[in-house]
C-alpha positions as CSV (number, residue, x, y, z in Angstrom):
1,X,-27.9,268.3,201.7
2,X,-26.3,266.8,204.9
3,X,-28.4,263.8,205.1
4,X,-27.6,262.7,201.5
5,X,-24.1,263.2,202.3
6,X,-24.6,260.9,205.7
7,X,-26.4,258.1,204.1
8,X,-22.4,256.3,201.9
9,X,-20.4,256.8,205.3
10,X,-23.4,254.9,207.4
11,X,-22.6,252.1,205.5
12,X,-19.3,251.7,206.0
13,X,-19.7,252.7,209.7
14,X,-21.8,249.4,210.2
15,X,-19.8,247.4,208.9
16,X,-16.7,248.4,210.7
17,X,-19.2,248.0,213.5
18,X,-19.8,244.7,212.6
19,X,-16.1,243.5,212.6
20,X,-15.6,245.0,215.7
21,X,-19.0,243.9,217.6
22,X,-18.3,241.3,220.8
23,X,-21.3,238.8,220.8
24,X,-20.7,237.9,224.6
25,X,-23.0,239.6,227.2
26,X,-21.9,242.5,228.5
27,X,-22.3,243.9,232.3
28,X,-24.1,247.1,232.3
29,X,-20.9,248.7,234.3
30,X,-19.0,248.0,231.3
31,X,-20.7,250.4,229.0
32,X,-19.0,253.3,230.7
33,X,-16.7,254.9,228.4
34,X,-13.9,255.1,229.7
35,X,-12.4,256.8,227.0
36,X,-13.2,258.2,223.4
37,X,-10.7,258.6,221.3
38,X,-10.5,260.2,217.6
39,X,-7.7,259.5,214.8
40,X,-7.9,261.2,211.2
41,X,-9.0,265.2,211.8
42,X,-5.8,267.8,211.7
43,X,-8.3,270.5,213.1
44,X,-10.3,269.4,215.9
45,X,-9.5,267.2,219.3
46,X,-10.4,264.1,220.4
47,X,-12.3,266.1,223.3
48,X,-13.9,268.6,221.2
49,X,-15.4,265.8,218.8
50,X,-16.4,263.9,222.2
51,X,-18.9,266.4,223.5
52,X,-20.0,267.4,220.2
53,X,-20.7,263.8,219.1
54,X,-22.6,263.7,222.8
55,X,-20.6,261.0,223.9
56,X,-18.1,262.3,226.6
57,X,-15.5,260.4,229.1
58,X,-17.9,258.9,231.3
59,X,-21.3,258.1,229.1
60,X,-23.3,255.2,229.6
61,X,-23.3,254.4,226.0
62,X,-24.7,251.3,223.7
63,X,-24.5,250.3,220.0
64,X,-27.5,252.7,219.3
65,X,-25.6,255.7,220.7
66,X,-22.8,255.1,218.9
67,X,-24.5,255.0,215.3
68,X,-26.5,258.2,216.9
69,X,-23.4,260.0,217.2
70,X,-21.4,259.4,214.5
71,X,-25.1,260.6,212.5
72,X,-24.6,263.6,214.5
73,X,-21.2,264.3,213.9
74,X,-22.0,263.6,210.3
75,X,-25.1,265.8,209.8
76,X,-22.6,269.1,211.2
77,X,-20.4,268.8,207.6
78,X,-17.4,269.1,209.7
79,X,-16.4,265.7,208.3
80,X,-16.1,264.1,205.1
81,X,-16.4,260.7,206.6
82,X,-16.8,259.0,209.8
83,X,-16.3,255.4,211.1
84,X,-16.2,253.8,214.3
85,X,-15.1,250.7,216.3
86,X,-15.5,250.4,220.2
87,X,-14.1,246.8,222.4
88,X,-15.4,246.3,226.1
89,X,-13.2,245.5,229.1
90,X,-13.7,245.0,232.9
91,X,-12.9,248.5,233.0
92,X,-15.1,250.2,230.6
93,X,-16.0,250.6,227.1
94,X,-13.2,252.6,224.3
95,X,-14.5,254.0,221.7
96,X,-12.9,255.2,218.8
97,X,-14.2,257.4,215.5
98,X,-12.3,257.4,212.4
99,X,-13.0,260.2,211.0
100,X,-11.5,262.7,207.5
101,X,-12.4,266.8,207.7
102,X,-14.4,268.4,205.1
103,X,-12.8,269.8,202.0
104,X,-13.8,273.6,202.6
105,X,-14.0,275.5,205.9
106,X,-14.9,279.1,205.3
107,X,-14.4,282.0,207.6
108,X,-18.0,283.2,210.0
109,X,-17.9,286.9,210.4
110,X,-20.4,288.6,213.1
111,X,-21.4,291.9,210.8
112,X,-23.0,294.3,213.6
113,X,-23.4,292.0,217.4
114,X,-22.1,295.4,219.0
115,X,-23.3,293.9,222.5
116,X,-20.0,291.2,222.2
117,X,-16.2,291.5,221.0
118,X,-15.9,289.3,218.5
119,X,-13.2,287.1,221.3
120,X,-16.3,286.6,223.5
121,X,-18.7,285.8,220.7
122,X,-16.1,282.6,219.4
123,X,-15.4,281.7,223.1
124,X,-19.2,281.6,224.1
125,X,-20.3,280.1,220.5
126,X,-16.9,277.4,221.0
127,X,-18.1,277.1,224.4
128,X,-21.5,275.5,223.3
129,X,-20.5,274.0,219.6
130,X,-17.2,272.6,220.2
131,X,-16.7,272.0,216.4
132,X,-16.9,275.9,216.1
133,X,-13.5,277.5,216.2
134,X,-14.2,280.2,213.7
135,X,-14.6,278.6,210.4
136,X,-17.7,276.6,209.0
137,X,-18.1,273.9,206.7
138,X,-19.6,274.9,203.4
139,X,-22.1,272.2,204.1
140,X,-24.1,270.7,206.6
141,X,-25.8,271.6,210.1
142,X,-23.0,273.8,211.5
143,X,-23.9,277.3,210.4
144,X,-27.7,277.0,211.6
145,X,-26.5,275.5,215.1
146,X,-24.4,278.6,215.0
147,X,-27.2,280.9,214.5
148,X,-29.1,279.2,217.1
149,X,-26.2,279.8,220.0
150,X,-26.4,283.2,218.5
151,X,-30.0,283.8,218.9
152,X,-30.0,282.3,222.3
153,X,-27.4,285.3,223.3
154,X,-29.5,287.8,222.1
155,X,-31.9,286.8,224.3
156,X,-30.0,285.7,227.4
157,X,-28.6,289.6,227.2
158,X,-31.6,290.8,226.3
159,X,-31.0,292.1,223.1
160,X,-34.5,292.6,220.7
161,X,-33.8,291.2,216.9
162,X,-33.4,288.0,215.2
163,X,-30.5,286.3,213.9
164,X,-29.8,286.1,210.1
165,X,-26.9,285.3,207.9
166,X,-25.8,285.1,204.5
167,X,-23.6,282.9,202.1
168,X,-21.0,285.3,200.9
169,X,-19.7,284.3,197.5
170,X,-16.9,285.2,195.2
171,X,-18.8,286.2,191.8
172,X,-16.0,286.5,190.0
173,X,-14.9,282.6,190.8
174,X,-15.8,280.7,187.9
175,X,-15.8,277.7,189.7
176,X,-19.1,277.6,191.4
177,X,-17.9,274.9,194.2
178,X,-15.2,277.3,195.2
179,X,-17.3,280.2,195.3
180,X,-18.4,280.4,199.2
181,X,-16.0,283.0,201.3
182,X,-17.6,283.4,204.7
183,X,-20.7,283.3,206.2
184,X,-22.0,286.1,207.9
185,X,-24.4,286.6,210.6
186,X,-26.0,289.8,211.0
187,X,-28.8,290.6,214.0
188,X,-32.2,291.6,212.4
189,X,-34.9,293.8,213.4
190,X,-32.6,296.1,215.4
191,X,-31.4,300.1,214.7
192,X,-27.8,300.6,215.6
193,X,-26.6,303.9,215.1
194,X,-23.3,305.1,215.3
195,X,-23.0,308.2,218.6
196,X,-19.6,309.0,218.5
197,X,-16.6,308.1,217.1
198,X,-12.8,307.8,218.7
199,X,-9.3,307.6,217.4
200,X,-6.7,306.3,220.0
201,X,-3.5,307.0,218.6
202,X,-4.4,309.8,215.9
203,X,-1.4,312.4,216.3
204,X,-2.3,316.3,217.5
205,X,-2.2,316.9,214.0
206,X,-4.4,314.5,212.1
207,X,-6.6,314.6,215.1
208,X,-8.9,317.3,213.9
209,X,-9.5,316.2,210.3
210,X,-10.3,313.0,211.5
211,X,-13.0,314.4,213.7
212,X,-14.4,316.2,210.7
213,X,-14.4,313.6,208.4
214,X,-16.2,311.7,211.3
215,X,-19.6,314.0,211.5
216,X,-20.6,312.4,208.7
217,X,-20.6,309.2,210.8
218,X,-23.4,310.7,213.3
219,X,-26.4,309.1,213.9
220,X,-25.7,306.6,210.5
221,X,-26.4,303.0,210.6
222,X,-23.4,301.1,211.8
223,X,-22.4,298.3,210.1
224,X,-18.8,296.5,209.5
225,X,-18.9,297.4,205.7
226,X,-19.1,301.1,206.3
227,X,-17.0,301.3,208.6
228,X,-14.4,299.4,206.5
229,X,-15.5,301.9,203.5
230,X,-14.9,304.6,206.3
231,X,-11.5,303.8,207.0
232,X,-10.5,303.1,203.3
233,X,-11.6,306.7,202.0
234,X,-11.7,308.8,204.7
235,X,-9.1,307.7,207.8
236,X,-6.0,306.8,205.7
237,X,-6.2,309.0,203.3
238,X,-5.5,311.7,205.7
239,X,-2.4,309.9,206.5
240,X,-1.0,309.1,203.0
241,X,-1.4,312.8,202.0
242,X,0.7,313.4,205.0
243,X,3.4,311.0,204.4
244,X,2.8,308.2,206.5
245,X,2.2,305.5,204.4
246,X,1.9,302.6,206.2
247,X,-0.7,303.3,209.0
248,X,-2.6,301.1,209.9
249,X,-6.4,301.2,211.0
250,X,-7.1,298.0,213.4
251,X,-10.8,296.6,213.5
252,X,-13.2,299.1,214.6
253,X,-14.5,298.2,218.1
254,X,-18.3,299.6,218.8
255,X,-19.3,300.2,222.6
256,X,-23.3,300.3,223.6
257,X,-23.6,303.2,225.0
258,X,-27.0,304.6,227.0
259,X,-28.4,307.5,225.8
260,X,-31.4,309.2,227.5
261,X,-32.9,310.6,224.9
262,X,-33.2,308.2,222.5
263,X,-36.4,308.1,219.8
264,X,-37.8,304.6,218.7
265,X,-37.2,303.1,215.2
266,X,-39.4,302.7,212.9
267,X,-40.1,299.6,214.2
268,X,-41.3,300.8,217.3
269,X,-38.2,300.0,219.3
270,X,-35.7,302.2,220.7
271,X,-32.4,302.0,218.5
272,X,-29.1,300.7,220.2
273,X,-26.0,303.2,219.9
274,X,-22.6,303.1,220.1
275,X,-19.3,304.7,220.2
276,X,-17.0,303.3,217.3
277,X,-13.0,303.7,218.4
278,X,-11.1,303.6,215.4
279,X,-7.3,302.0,216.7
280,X,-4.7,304.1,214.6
281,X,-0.9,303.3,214.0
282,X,0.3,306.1,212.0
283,X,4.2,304.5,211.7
284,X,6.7,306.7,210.1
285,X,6.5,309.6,208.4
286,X,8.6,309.2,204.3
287,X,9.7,311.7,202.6
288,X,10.2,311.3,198.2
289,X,13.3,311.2,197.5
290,X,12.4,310.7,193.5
291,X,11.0,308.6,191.2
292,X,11.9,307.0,187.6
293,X,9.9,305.5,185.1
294,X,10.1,301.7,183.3
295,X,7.9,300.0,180.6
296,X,6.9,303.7,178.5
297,X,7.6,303.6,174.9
298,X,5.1,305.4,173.7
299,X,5.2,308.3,175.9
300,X,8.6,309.5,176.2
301,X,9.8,310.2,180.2
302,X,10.2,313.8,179.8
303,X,6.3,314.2,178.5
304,X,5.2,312.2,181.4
305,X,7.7,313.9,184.0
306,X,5.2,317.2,184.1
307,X,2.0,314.9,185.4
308,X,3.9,314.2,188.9
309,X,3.8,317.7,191.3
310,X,5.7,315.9,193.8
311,X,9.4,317.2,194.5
312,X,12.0,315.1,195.8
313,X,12.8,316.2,199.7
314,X,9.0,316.8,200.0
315,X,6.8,314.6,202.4
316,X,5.4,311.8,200.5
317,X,1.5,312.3,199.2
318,X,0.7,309.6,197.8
319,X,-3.0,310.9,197.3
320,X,-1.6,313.2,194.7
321,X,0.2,310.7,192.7
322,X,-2.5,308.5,192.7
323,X,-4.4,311.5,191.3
324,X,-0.9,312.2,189.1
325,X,-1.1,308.6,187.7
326,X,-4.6,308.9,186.8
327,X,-3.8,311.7,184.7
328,X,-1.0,309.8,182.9
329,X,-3.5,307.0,182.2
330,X,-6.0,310.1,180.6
331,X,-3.1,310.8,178.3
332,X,-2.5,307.3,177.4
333,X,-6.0,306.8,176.5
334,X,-6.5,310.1,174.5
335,X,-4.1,308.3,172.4
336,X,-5.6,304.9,171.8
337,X,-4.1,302.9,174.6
338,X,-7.0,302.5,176.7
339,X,-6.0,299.6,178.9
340,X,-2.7,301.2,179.7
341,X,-1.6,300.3,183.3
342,X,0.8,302.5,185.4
343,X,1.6,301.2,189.1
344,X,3.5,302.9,191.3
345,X,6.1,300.3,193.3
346,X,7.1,302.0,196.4
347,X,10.9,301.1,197.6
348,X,10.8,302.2,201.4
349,X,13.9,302.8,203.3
350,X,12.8,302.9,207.2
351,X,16.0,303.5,208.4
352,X,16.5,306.9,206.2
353,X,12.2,307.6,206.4
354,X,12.5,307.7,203.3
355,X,10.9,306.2,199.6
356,X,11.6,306.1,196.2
357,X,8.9,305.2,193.3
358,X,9.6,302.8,190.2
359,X,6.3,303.8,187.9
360,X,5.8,300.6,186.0
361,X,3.7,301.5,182.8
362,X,2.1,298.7,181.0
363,X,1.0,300.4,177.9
364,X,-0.5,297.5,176.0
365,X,-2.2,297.9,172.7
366,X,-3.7,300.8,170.5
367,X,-7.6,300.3,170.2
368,X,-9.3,301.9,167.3
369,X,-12.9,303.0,166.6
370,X,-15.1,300.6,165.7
371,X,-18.8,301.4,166.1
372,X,-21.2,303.8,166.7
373,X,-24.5,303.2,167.9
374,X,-27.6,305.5,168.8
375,X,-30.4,304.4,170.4
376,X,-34.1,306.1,171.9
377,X,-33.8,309.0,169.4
378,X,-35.2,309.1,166.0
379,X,-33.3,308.8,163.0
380,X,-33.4,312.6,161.9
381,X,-32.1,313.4,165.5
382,X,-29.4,309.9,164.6
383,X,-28.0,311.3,161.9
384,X,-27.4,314.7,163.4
385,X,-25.8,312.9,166.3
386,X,-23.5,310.8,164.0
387,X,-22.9,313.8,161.8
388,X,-21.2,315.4,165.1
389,X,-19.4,312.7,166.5
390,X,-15.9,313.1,165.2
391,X,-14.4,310.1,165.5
392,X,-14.1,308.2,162.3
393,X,-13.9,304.2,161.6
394,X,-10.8,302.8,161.9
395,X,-9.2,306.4,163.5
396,X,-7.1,305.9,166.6
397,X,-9.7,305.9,169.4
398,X,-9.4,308.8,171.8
399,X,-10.9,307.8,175.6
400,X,-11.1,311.6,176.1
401,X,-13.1,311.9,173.6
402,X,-16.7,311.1,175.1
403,X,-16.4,313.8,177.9
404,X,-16.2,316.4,175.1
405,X,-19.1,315.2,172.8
406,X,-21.9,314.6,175.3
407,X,-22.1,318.4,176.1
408,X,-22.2,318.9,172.5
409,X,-24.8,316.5,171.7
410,X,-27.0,317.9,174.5
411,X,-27.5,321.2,172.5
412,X,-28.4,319.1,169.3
413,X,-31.8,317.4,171.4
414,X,-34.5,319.7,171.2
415,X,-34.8,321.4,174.4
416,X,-38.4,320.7,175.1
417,X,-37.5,317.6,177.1
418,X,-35.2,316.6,179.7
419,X,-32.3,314.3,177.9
420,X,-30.6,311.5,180.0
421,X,-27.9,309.4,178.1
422,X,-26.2,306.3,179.3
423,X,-22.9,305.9,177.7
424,X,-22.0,301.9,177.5
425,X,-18.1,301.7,175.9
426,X,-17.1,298.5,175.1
427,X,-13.2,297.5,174.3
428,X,-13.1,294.5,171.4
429,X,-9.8,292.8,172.1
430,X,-9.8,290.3,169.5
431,X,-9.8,293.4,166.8
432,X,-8.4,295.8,168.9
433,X,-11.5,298.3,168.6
434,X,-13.4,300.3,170.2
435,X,-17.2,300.1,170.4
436,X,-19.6,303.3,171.7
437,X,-23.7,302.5,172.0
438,X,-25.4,306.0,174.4
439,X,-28.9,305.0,175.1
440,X,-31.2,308.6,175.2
441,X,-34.2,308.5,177.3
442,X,-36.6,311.5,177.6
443,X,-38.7,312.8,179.8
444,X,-41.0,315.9,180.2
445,X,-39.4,318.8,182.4
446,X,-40.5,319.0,185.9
């Protein structure tokens, strides 16, 4: 893709060329450059695209290695479009490139190079591809130049595995040029496993529970994503149940460490291990001083009011109301309104330690029930499904519901066989109904 992108901009890089091009002889001590300047990009230098371009202060350079750098700096994707002029004096040759940067730069993320800090990997990487600064071009040469530095770290340290990485996309982007988030390079061919894990900052309290919660970390794979998952479900939850709200986890840092007992892979190799310290800021410790609810007309305040356990002068837990809201949203559906939305909007007061919560419900529409469908059974077993189900046509559809038939339904399949069901619900909005299709497959008992 980069060299049909090069071949419009070579065209109008000869023939500024042309314009610009001295027909005199020129002595060979004036095709020194005595300076290389660039005008146009708002994210690199004019020394950065020097060295990458191959042309730094002090090149003997000719025509030839002019159009071969601009090629060069073409072929990367960092640009959009690149021209040049150059004029010859007594003193040397200046050269200039004209030059626009490329639409989309995305972020590069290193997923599990545990033998570097992320710092040292974009100083040694910048080091060698000055157009590297953290962010890649969605197109050209770049991102495989990168893996090649990469590689050629591994090895200088080395580190056994091969470089890989991966185009992340945004799925849910519907506009396929915009779709690229980062690129991520990952080392293959390599075991890292996760020894020990650390929490600097963790107070005497929390300590222990976040040394349970990490035994489950032992002797895993490590990788960025689980460790991210890691700190989502299992570090700050421990905190929000305990009232401090905002603490914050900062990036996980792994540390080789040499073990001397250490079992090969199944690859044949020894695997690498590391300790993972998890940075902690706890911050301050809230206590409720109540809440009120907004946007329920459904649901009175005084039939939702039972769902919250918190008590005002309590430390905050905002586990439990999350587990509280949750509940509320049960009720709402049990009574058609299936999309109902309640967020909790947390009004802090640092100076007091204190926080107040505005439950916002968007209660939206009441759905119905609309269809019924059976499928993998016979129609005898069907009908004695359908006869069961108690939801009629056109009755207010109850979200509950479902939890309570299943069990039922089991003890209508003959017991012979072993009965899974996949349960596919499917909300029509333009009718406001409610369709249900469970998918029986059977097996013979074990």
């Amino acid at each position: 893709m980069a060299s049909a992108c090069l071949f419009p901009f070579l065209i109008v890089l000869l023939c500024l060329h042309a314009a610009a091009q001295n027909t005199r002889p020129v002595p060979p001590s004036q095709y020194k450059l005595i300076e290389v300047k660039v005008t146009g990009s708002q994210r690199f230098t004019s020394e950065e695209v020097a060295t990458a371009s191959g042309l730094p202060v002090g090149t003997i350079a000719h025509e030839d290695d002019f159009k071969k750098a601009a090629r060069q700096l073409g072929e990367s994707g960092a640009f959009g479009s690149i021209a040049f002029t150059y004029s010859y004096s007594s003193a040397g040759t200046k050269l200039e490139f004209q030059v626009t940067d490329a639409d989309k730069f995305v972020p590069a993320r290193f997923a599990d190079f545990v033998w570097f800090t992320d710092e040292d990997l974009l100083q040694k990487v910048h080091g060698r591809i000055p157009l590297f600064k953290g962010e890649l071009p969605a197109n050209g040469r770049l991102p495989d130049q990168v893996s090649d530095v990469l590689q050629a770290l591994l090895v200088e340290n080395g580190v056994p595995g091969h470089v890989e990485y991966l185009r992340n996309t945004d799925l849910r982007n519907t506009d396929k040029s915009e779709q690229l988030e980062s690129i991520v390079y990952n080392v293959a061919g390599v075991s890292i496993r996760i020894h020990h894990a650390e929490f600097p900052g963790a107070g005497a309290s929390e300590l222990p529970l976040l040394q349970a919660a990490a035994e489950r970390l032992t002797g895993r794979e490590y990788s960025r994503d689980y460790m991210a998952n890691f700190i989502e479900h299992a570090v700050l939850p421990i905190y929000h149940e305990r009232g401090y709200l905002k603490t914050s986890c900062a990036t996980p840092q792994p540390k080789v460490v040499k073990l001397a007992t250490s079992e090969p892979s199944g690859t044949g190799t020894k695997p690498t291990f590391v300790d993972v310290t998890f940075p902690l800021t706890p911050g301050i410790q809230y206590k409720l001083t109540g809440w009120n609810w907004s946007g329920n007309k459904a649901i009175s305040s005084d039939t939702l009011e039972p769902f919250i356990h918190a008590k005002a002068g309590q430390t905050a837990n905002t586990i439990q109301l999350d587990n509280d809201l949750r509940a509320v949203q049960e009720l709402y559906g049990s009574r058609g309104y299936i999309l109902a939305i309640i967020k909790a909007n947390a009004e802090f007061d640092d100076a007091a330690q204190t926080v107040v919560y505005h439950l916002a419900v968007n209660e939206g529409d009441v759905f119905h029930m609309g269809e019924l469908e059976f499928r993998g059974i016979d129609n005898n077993l069907t009908a004695r499904l359908r006869a069961a189900w108690k939801l009629r046509p056109g009755e207010v559809y109850d979200a509950t519901y479902l939890k309570e038939f299943l069990p039922q339904a089991r003890k209508l399949l003959p017991a012979t066989l072993d009965w899974d069901v996949s349960t596919h619900v499917t909300a029509m909005t333009n009718d406001k109904t409610v369709d249900v299709d469970l998918q029986y497959t059977a097996k013979a008992p074990q």
